[in-house]
C-alpha positions in Angstrom: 118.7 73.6 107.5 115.0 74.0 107.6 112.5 75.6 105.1 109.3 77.6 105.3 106.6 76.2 103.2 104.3 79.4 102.2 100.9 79.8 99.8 100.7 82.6 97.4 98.4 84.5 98.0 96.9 85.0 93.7 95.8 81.9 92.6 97.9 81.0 89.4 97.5 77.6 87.1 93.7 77.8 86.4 92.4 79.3 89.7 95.0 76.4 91.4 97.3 78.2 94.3 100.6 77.7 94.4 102.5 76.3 97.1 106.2 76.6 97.2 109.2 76.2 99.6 111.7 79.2 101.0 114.6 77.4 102.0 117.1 78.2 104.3 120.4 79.0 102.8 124.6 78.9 103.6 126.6 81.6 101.9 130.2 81.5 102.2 132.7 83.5 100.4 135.6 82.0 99.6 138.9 83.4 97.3 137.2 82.7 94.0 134.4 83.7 94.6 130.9 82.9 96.6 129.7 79.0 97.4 125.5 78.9 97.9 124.1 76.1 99.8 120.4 74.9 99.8 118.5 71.8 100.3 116.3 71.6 97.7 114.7 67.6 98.2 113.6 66.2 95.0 115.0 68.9 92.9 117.6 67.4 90.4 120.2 69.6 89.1 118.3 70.1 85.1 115.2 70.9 87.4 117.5 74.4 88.8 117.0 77.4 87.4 119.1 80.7 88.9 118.7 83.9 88.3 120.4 87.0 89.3 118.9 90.3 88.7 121.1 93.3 90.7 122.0 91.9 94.5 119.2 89.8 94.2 119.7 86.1 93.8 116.3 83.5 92.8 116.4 79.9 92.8 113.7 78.2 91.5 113.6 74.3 91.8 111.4 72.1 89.8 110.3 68.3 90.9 109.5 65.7 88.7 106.2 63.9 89.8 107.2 60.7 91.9 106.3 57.1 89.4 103.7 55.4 91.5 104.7 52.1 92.8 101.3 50.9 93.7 98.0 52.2 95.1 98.5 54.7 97.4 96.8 53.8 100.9 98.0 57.1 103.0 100.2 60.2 101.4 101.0 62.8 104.0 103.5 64.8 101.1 101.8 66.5 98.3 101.9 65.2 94.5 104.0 67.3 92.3 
């Protein structure tokens, strides 16, 4: 699976923008019911929150900021 990273376009969090992730998704239906796959890196399961509102589905996935080992020398990933 792959993901589109997009920018919203209002800035939000004191004139910050917001950068988030639209991943690619697997729905299968099975007997009892429906199975959702996503990959969602760095997102641990208390960091999930899912909503359903009609035939709309939203999961939003919150990271914890990575513990810093040492001084950073070169970061190509943003910080949390």
């Amino acid at each position: 699976m792959k993901s589109t990273v997009q920018t919203e376009a209002q800035p939000v969090n004191g004139g910050r923008r917001q950068e988030f992730v639209s991943p690619e998704v697997n729905i299968f239906e099975t007997a009892d019911g429906y199975v959702l796959e996503a990959e969602m890196p760095g997102v641990a399961k208390e960091g999930l929150e899912i909503t359903l509102e009609g035939n709309e589905i939203t999961i939003t996935g919150h990271r914890q900021p990575e513990t810093e080992i040492g001084n950073t020398l070169f970061r190509e990933s943003p910080q949390c």
